[in-house]
N, C-alpha and C positions, 0 to 999 in steps of 0.2 A: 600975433598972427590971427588972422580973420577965419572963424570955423561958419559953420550954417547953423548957428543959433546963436542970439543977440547976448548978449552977458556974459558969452561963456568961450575965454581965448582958449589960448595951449600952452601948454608948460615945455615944451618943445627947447630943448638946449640949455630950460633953467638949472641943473643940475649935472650939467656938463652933456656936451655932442653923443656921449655912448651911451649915456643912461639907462637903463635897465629895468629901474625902481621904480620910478615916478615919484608919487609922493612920499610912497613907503620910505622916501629920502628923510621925513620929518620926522620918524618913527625913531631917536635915538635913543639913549644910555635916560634922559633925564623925561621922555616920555612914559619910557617904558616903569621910572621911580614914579611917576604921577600916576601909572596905573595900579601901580600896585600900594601906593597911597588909598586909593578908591574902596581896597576890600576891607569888609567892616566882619563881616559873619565867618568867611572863608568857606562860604558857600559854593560846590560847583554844578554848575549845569549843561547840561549838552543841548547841543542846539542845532541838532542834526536828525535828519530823516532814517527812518529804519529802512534797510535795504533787503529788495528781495527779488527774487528771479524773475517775479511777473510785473515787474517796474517796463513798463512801453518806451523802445528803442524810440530816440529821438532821431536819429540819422538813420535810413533805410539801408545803407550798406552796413550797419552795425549788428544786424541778424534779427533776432525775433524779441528780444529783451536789452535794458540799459543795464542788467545786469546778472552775472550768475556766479553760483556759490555752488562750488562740485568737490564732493569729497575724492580725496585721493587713497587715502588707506584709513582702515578704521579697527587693524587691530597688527598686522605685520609692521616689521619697523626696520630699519636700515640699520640698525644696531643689532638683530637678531638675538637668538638663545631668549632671558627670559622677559626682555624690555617687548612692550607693546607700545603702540602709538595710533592717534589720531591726527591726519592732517589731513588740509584742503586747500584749495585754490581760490580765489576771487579776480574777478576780472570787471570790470566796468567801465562804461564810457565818463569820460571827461566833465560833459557840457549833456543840456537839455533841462526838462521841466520838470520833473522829479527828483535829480539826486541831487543833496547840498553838495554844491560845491565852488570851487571858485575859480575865475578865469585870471590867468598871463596876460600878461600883457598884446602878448603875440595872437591873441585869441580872434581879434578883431581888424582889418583893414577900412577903408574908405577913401576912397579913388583913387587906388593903388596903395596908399600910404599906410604905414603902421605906427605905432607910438616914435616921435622923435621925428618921425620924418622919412622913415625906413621907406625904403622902397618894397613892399609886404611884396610881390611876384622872389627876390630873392632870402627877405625873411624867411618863409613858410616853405616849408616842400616836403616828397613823399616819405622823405627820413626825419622828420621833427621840425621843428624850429631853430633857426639861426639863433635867432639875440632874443631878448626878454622870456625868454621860458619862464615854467613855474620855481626852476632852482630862486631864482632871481628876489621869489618872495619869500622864501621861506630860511626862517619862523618867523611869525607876528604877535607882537605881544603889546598892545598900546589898551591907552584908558581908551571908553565906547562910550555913545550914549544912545540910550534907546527913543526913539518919535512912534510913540505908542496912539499910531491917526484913528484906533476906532474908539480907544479911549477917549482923545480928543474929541470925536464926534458924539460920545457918548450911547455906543453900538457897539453889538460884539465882535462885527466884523464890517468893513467895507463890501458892496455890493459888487459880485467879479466884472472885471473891465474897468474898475475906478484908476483913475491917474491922480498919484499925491504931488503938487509940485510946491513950488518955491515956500508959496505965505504958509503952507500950514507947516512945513517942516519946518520954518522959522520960530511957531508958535509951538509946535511940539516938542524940540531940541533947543532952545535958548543957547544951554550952555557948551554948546559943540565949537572945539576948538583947534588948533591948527596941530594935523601929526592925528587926531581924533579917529574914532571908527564910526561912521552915521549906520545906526544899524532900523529898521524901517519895517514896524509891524502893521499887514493890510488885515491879517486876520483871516490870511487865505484859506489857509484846513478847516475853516469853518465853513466856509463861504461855498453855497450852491454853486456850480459854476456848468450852464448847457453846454452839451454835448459840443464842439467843434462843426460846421461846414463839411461837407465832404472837400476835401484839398486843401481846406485851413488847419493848420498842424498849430495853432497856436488857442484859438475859440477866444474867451474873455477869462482875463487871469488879469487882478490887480499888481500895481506896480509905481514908478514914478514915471511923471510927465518929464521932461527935457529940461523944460525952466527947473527942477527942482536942481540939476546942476547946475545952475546960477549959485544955489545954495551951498552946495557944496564946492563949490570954487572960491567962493567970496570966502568962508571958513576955512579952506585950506584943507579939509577933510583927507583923510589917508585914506581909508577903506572903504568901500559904504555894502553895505550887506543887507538883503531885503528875504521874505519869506517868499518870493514870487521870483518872476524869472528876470529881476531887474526893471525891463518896460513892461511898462504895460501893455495890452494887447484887448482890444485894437488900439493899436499904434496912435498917436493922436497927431500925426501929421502924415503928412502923404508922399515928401519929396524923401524919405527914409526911413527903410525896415525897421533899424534897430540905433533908434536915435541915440537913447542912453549909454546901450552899447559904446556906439561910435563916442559919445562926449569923453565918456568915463576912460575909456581903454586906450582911445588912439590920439585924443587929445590932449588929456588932464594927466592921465597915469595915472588914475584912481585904480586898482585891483577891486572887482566888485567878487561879491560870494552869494548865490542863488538858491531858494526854494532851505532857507531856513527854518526852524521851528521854535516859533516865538513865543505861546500861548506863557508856560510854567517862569519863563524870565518876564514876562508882562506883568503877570502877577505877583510875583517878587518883588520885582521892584516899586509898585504900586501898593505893597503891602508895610515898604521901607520908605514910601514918597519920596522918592529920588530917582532918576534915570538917568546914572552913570555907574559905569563898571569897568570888570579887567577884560579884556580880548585875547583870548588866546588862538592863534590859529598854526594849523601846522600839517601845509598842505606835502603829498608825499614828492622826495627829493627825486622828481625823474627827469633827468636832461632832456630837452627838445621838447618837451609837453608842456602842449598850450592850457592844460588846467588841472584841476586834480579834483578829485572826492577829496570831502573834509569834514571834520567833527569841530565844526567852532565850541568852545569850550568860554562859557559866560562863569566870572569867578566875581561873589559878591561881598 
Protein backbone atom coordinates (compact mmCIF):
# COMPACT_ATOMS: atom_id res chain seq x y z
CA UNK A 1 0.00 0.00 0.00
CA UNK A 2 1.26 3.47 -1.18
CA UNK A 3 1.52 5.90 2.07
CA UNK A 4 3.08 9.64 1.56
CA UNK A 5 6.53 8.94 2.26
CA UNK A 6 8.91 6.99 -0.27
CA UNK A 7 10.28 3.65 1.70
CA UNK A 8 7.90 3.43 4.11
CA UNK A 9 4.55 1.04 3.12
CA UNK A 10 1.91 -0.32 5.67
CA UNK A 11 1.68 -3.38 7.48
CA UNK A 12 -2.08 -2.98 7.08
CA UNK A 13 -3.68 -6.82 7.05
CA UNK A 14 -0.08 -8.42 7.79
CA UNK A 15 -1.02 -9.89 10.84
CA UNK A 16 -4.46 -10.51 10.10
CA UNK A 17 -7.72 -7.89 9.10
CA UNK A 18 -8.39 -7.21 13.10
CA UNK A 19 -5.13 -6.45 14.29
CA UNK A 20 -4.61 -4.63 17.22
CA UNK A 21 -0.83 -5.05 17.84
CA UNK A 22 0.93 -4.13 14.95
CA UNK A 23 4.29 -5.00 15.38
CA UNK A 24 3.98 -5.58 19.00
CA UNK A 25 2.92 -9.04 16.86
CA UNK A 26 6.85 -9.76 16.87
CA UNK A 27 7.32 -9.19 20.54
CA UNK A 28 6.83 -13.20 21.45
CA UNK A 29 7.85 -16.04 24.16
CA UNK A 30 11.60 -16.16 22.30
CA UNK A 31 11.98 -12.21 21.90
CA UNK A 32 11.02 -11.58 25.07
CA UNK A 33 14.13 -14.89 26.19
CA UNK A 34 16.70 -12.55 24.04
CA UNK A 35 15.84 -9.90 26.27
CA UNK A 36 16.38 -11.11 29.08
CA UNK A 37 19.57 -12.68 27.64
CA UNK A 38 20.85 -9.04 27.28
CA UNK A 39 21.05 -8.31 31.23
CA UNK A 40 24.50 -8.63 32.48
CA UNK A 41 24.47 -6.31 35.81
CA UNK A 42 20.61 -6.54 36.65
CA UNK A 43 20.67 -3.24 36.82
CA UNK A 44 17.24 -1.12 36.81
CA UNK A 45 16.56 2.21 35.48
CA UNK A 46 13.58 4.32 35.11
CA UNK A 47 13.28 6.17 32.25
CA UNK A 48 10.53 8.33 33.20
CA UNK A 49 9.86 12.09 33.82
CA UNK A 50 8.87 13.25 37.47
CA UNK A 51 5.49 14.43 37.53
CA UNK A 52 3.98 17.46 39.02
CA UNK A 53 0.90 19.61 39.12
CA UNK A 54 2.73 22.57 37.26
CA UNK A 55 3.42 20.29 34.07
CA UNK A 56 1.53 22.79 31.09
CA UNK A 57 -1.90 21.15 29.78
CA UNK A 58 -1.31 20.21 26.38
CA UNK A 59 -5.07 20.21 25.23
CA UNK A 60 -6.91 23.39 26.26
CA UNK A 61 -9.97 21.66 27.43
CA UNK A 62 -7.81 19.73 29.77
CA UNK A 63 -7.91 22.60 32.50
CA UNK A 64 -4.84 24.38 33.75
CA UNK A 65 -2.20 21.44 34.13
CA UNK A 66 -1.27 17.82 32.28
CA UNK A 67 -1.38 16.89 35.69
CA UNK A 68 -2.60 16.75 39.39
CA UNK A 69 -1.74 14.88 42.62
CA UNK A 70 -4.50 15.75 45.40
CA UNK A 71 -4.54 14.35 48.48
CA UNK A 72 -7.72 12.64 49.72
CA UNK A 73 -7.24 11.81 53.59
CA UNK A 74 -4.11 12.12 55.56
CA UNK A 75 -5.04 10.71 58.71
CA UNK A 76 -8.97 9.25 59.05
CA UNK A 77 -9.38 5.95 57.23
CA UNK A 78 -12.35 3.85 56.19
CA UNK A 79 -11.31 1.16 58.51
CA UNK A 80 -11.76 3.68 61.68
CA UNK A 81 -10.95 3.04 65.58
CA UNK A 82 -7.23 2.99 65.62
CA UNK A 83 -5.83 2.39 61.82
CA UNK A 84 -4.91 5.87 60.16
CA UNK A 85 -4.27 6.22 56.62
CA UNK A 86 -2.81 8.34 53.90
CA UNK A 87 -4.26 8.44 50.47
CA UNK A 88 -4.65 10.30 47.05
CA UNK A 89 -5.64 10.63 43.79
CA UNK A 90 -3.73 11.27 40.32
CA UNK A 91 -5.14 12.22 37.41
CA UNK A 92 -3.31 12.97 34.10
CA UNK A 93 -3.65 13.52 30.58
CA UNK A 94 -2.70 10.80 28.13
CA UNK A 95 -0.62 12.54 25.29
CA UNK A 96 1.53 15.93 25.16
CA UNK A 97 5.09 17.19 25.60
CA UNK A 98 6.03 16.69 29.04
CA UNK A 99 4.68 13.52 30.46
CA UNK A 100 6.46 9.97 29.38
CA UNK A 101 4.21 8.26 27.80
CA UNK A 102 3.09 6.23 25.24
CA UNK A 103 0.50 6.28 22.55
CA UNK A 104 -2.36 3.25 21.15
CA UNK A 105 -2.52 2.75 18.43
CA UNK A 106 -6.00 4.47 18.19
CA UNK A 107 -4.02 7.67 19.00
CA UNK A 108 -3.66 8.84 15.43
CA UNK A 109 -5.83 8.98 12.20
CA UNK A 110 -4.92 10.21 8.55
CA UNK A 111 -7.43 10.90 5.99
CA UNK A 112 -9.99 9.38 7.88
CA UNK A 113 -8.11 6.28 8.41
CA UNK A 114 -6.64 4.56 11.50
CA UNK A 115 -4.17 1.55 11.89
CA UNK A 116 -5.40 -1.40 9.54
CA UNK A 117 -7.46 0.64 7.58
CA UNK A 118 -10.20 1.52 10.20
CA UNK A 119 -12.28 3.92 9.24
CA UNK A 120 -10.97 6.44 12.69
CA UNK A 121 -14.73 8.82 12.41
CA UNK A 122 -16.11 5.07 13.93
CA UNK A 123 -12.72 4.07 15.80
CA UNK A 124 -12.63 7.09 18.22
CA UNK A 125 -15.64 8.83 19.92
CA UNK A 126 -16.82 10.57 23.11
CA UNK A 127 -16.65 7.12 25.12
CA UNK A 128 -13.10 5.85 24.26
CA UNK A 129 -11.91 3.95 21.53
CA UNK A 130 -13.30 1.13 19.62
CA UNK A 131 -10.39 -1.15 18.57
CA UNK A 132 -6.62 -0.83 19.23
CA UNK A 133 -6.65 0.88 22.78
CA UNK A 134 -3.85 0.88 25.07
CA UNK A 135 -5.21 -2.64 26.62
CA UNK A 136 -4.01 -4.03 23.33
CA UNK A 137 -0.20 -3.29 24.28
CA UNK A 138 0.16 -4.05 27.31
CA UNK A 139 2.83 -5.44 28.90
CA UNK A 140 6.04 -5.02 26.73
CA UNK A 141 8.89 -6.66 27.57
CA UNK A 142 11.56 -7.06 24.38
CA UNK A 143 15.34 -6.62 23.99
CA UNK A 144 16.10 -2.33 23.01
CA UNK A 145 18.67 -0.77 21.64
CA UNK A 146 19.65 2.58 22.28
CA UNK A 147 20.98 5.40 19.15
CA UNK A 148 22.73 7.52 21.52
CA UNK A 149 22.94 10.68 18.14
CA UNK A 150 24.66 13.23 20.60
CA UNK A 151 27.00 10.71 21.34
CA UNK A 152 27.47 9.99 17.91
CA UNK A 153 27.98 13.62 17.01
CA UNK A 154 30.26 13.88 19.78
CA UNK A 155 28.03 16.73 21.85
CA UNK A 156 26.11 16.64 24.81
CA UNK A 157 22.93 17.26 23.32
CA UNK A 158 21.52 17.94 19.76
CA UNK A 159 20.53 21.69 19.15
CA UNK A 160 16.37 21.90 19.82
CA UNK A 161 14.51 21.46 16.28
CA UNK A 162 17.20 18.82 15.15
CA UNK A 163 15.44 16.04 12.98
CA UNK A 164 17.46 12.42 13.33
CA UNK A 165 16.61 10.37 10.26
CA UNK A 166 17.50 7.33 8.34
CA UNK A 167 21.59 7.29 7.98
CA UNK A 168 22.48 8.15 11.50
CA UNK A 169 20.13 5.90 13.04
CA UNK A 170 21.74 3.33 10.90
CA UNK A 171 25.05 4.32 12.17
CA UNK A 172 23.94 4.71 15.79
CA UNK A 173 21.89 1.33 16.18
CA UNK A 174 23.65 -1.25 13.79
CA UNK A 175 22.26 -3.96 15.77
CA UNK A 176 18.51 -3.15 15.85
CA UNK A 177 16.51 -5.98 15.00
CA UNK A 178 13.17 -7.41 14.19
CA UNK A 179 10.41 -7.55 17.34
CA UNK A 180 13.37 -4.79 18.61
CA UNK A 181 12.59 -1.38 20.72
CA UNK A 182 14.65 1.65 18.80
CA UNK A 183 14.76 3.74 21.69
CA UNK A 184 16.40 7.63 20.47
CA UNK A 185 18.50 9.87 22.70
CA UNK A 186 18.46 13.84 21.21
CA UNK A 187 19.49 14.91 24.58
CA UNK A 188 16.49 17.20 25.01
CA UNK A 189 16.65 18.02 29.04
CA UNK A 190 19.68 19.38 28.17
CA UNK A 191 18.87 21.24 25.33
CA UNK A 192 18.00 25.22 25.44
CA UNK A 193 15.01 25.13 23.65
CA UNK A 194 13.28 29.26 22.81
CA UNK A 195 10.20 30.15 24.09
CA UNK A 196 7.34 28.95 21.36
CA UNK A 197 5.53 31.68 18.94
CA UNK A 198 2.56 32.92 20.23
CA UNK A 199 -0.11 30.08 18.77
CA UNK A 200 2.74 27.60 18.10
CA UNK A 201 2.22 25.01 20.92
CA UNK A 202 4.93 23.04 19.76
CA UNK A 203 8.51 25.93 19.32
CA UNK A 204 11.70 23.60 18.50
CA UNK A 205 11.91 20.20 20.27
CA UNK A 206 14.25 17.63 18.62
CA UNK A 207 12.99 14.33 17.46
CA UNK A 208 13.10 12.19 14.09
CA UNK A 209 12.62 13.15 10.47
CA UNK A 210 10.04 10.64 8.63
CA UNK A 211 12.83 9.04 6.53
CA UNK A 212 14.05 7.75 9.88
CA UNK A 213 11.05 5.35 9.57
CA UNK A 214 12.38 3.89 6.53
CA UNK A 215 14.65 2.69 9.38
CA UNK A 216 12.57 1.38 11.31
CA UNK A 217 10.41 -0.50 8.78
CA UNK A 218 13.34 -1.98 6.99
CA UNK A 219 14.40 -3.44 10.80
CA UNK A 220 11.05 -4.36 11.57
CA UNK A 221 11.33 -2.42 14.88
CA UNK A 222 8.40 -2.99 17.40
CA UNK A 223 8.56 0.06 19.49
CA UNK A 224 10.51 3.01 19.03
CA UNK A 225 10.60 5.48 21.97
CA UNK A 226 12.41 8.91 21.94
CA UNK A 227 13.04 11.74 24.81
CA UNK A 228 11.06 14.38 22.63
CA UNK A 229 7.72 14.18 21.37
CA UNK A 230 8.50 11.72 18.54
CA UNK A 231 8.71 14.52 15.55
CA UNK A 232 10.33 16.88 15.53
CA UNK A 233 9.21 20.26 15.44
CA UNK A 234 9.34 22.32 13.11
CA UNK A 235 7.96 19.48 11.33
CA UNK A 236 10.43 19.11 8.26
CA UNK A 237 7.65 18.83 5.71
CA UNK A 238 4.74 20.81 4.92
CA UNK A 239 1.97 18.48 3.46
CA UNK A 240 1.92 16.97 7.35
CA UNK A 241 1.60 17.93 10.98
CA UNK A 242 2.71 14.95 12.47
CA UNK A 243 4.37 12.87 9.79
CA UNK A 244 5.95 10.32 12.20
CA UNK A 245 2.96 10.17 14.13
CA UNK A 246 1.09 9.30 11.09
CA UNK A 247 4.07 6.59 9.80
CA UNK A 248 4.48 5.06 13.04
CA UNK A 249 0.73 4.59 14.51
CA UNK A 250 -1.50 4.49 11.41
CA UNK A 251 0.70 2.89 9.10
CA UNK A 252 3.47 0.52 10.39
CA UNK A 253 1.83 -0.26 13.94
CA UNK A 254 4.85 0.93 15.63
CA UNK A 255 3.46 1.95 19.35
CA UNK A 256 5.73 4.95 19.92
CA UNK A 257 6.52 6.27 23.92
CA UNK A 258 7.27 10.18 24.22
CA UNK A 259 9.45 12.62 26.27
CA UNK A 260 11.70 9.78 27.85
CA UNK A 261 14.60 10.30 30.21
CA UNK A 262 17.74 9.13 28.68
CA UNK A 263 20.74 10.87 30.11
CA UNK A 264 21.67 8.04 33.27
CA UNK A 265 20.84 4.93 30.53
CA UNK A 266 23.21 6.85 28.10
CA UNK A 267 25.75 6.75 30.24
CA UNK A 268 25.36 3.20 31.40
CA UNK A 269 25.59 1.84 28.58
CA UNK A 270 28.54 3.77 27.32
CA UNK A 271 30.29 3.02 30.39
CA UNK A 272 29.50 -1.01 29.39
CA UNK A 273 30.18 -0.15 25.38
CA UNK A 274 27.17 -1.67 24.25
CA UNK A 275 23.60 -0.42 23.37
CA UNK A 276 21.43 -3.11 23.97
CA UNK A 277 19.14 -3.85 26.83
CA UNK A 278 15.75 -5.24 28.47
CA UNK A 279 12.49 -3.03 27.79
CA UNK A 280 10.16 -3.17 30.19
CA UNK A 281 6.93 -1.22 29.67
CA UNK A 282 3.71 -1.39 31.36
CA UNK A 283 1.31 1.00 30.33
CA UNK A 284 -2.02 1.24 32.71
CA UNK A 285 -4.83 -1.43 31.54
CA UNK A 286 -7.67 1.21 30.65
CA UNK A 287 -10.07 0.10 28.02
CA UNK A 288 -10.95 2.77 25.20
CA UNK A 289 -7.67 4.84 26.14
CA UNK A 290 -5.82 6.13 23.32
CA UNK A 291 -2.43 6.25 25.62
CA UNK A 292 -1.25 6.04 28.95
CA UNK A 293 1.38 7.58 31.41
CA UNK A 294 4.28 5.17 31.75
CA UNK A 295 7.48 4.42 33.62
CA UNK A 296 9.71 2.62 30.80
CA UNK A 297 11.86 0.56 33.12
CA UNK A 298 15.65 0.01 31.30
CA UNK A 299 17.05 -3.43 32.89
CA UNK A 300 20.91 -3.87 32.23
Amino acid sequence: MDTFWPGVGANWGRWGERDERGTLNLVGPEKIRSAAASVRSGRAISLARTLDDRLPAYYPAAGESAFEHRMITWWGSNAGGDVQAASDRVSSECHGLEITHMDALSHIGHRGRGYGGRDFASMAGPDGVAECDITAAAPVVTRAVLADIPRLRGVDHLPAGTAVGHDELAEAAPGLGPGDALVVRTGRWNAPSPAPDPGDRYGHLSGLHPDALRFVADRDAAVVGTDGPGDAFPVAVEHCRLPVHVLALVYLGVHLVHSMVLDELAAALAAEDRTDFMLVLGPLVVPGATGSPITPVAVL
